[in-house]
N, C-alpha and C positions, 0 to 999 in steps of 0.2 A: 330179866330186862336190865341193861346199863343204867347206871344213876349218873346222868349228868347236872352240871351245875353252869348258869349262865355267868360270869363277870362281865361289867361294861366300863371301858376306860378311855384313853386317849386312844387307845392303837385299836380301837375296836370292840369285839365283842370275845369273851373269850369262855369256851367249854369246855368244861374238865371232864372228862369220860372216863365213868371209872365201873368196876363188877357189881351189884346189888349186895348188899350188907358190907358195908367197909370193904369189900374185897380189892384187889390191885388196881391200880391207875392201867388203862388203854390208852386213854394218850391224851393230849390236848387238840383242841383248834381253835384258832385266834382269826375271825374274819374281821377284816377291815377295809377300808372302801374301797381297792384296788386289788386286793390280793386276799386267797387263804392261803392257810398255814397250817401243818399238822405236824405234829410234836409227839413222834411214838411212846405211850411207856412213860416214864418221871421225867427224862434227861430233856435238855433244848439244843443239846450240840449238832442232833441229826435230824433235821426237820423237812418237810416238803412244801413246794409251797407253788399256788399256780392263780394265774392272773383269775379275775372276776369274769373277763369275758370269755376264756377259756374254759370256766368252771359252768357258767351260762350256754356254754355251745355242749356241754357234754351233758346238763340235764336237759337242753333240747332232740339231743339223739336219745334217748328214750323214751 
């Protein structure tokens, strides 16, 4: 199982996703009250990112 870790800040909430026992980072996600955000991997230069009500419409289709 992933070990993640919650931070809470101004821009939101933010998960560090990373392999169980120290292993590599999977990436980040930073939700905040409009938008999430996913940060593949260590780097922030290539990220995703999709509206709250978009994110709300796609865990209602399943």
């Amino acid at each position: 199982m992933e070990k993640i870790e919650a931070q809470l800040g101004t821009t939101g909430v933010l998960l560090r996703i990373s392999r169980p026992n120290g292993g590599p980072a999977i990436g980040r996600l930073q939700i905040g009250k409009a938008t999430l955000k996913w940060y593949p991997g260590r780097t922030s230069a290539n990220f995703k990112s999709v509206s709250m009500e978009k994110f709300v419409e796609w865990l209602d289709s399943l």
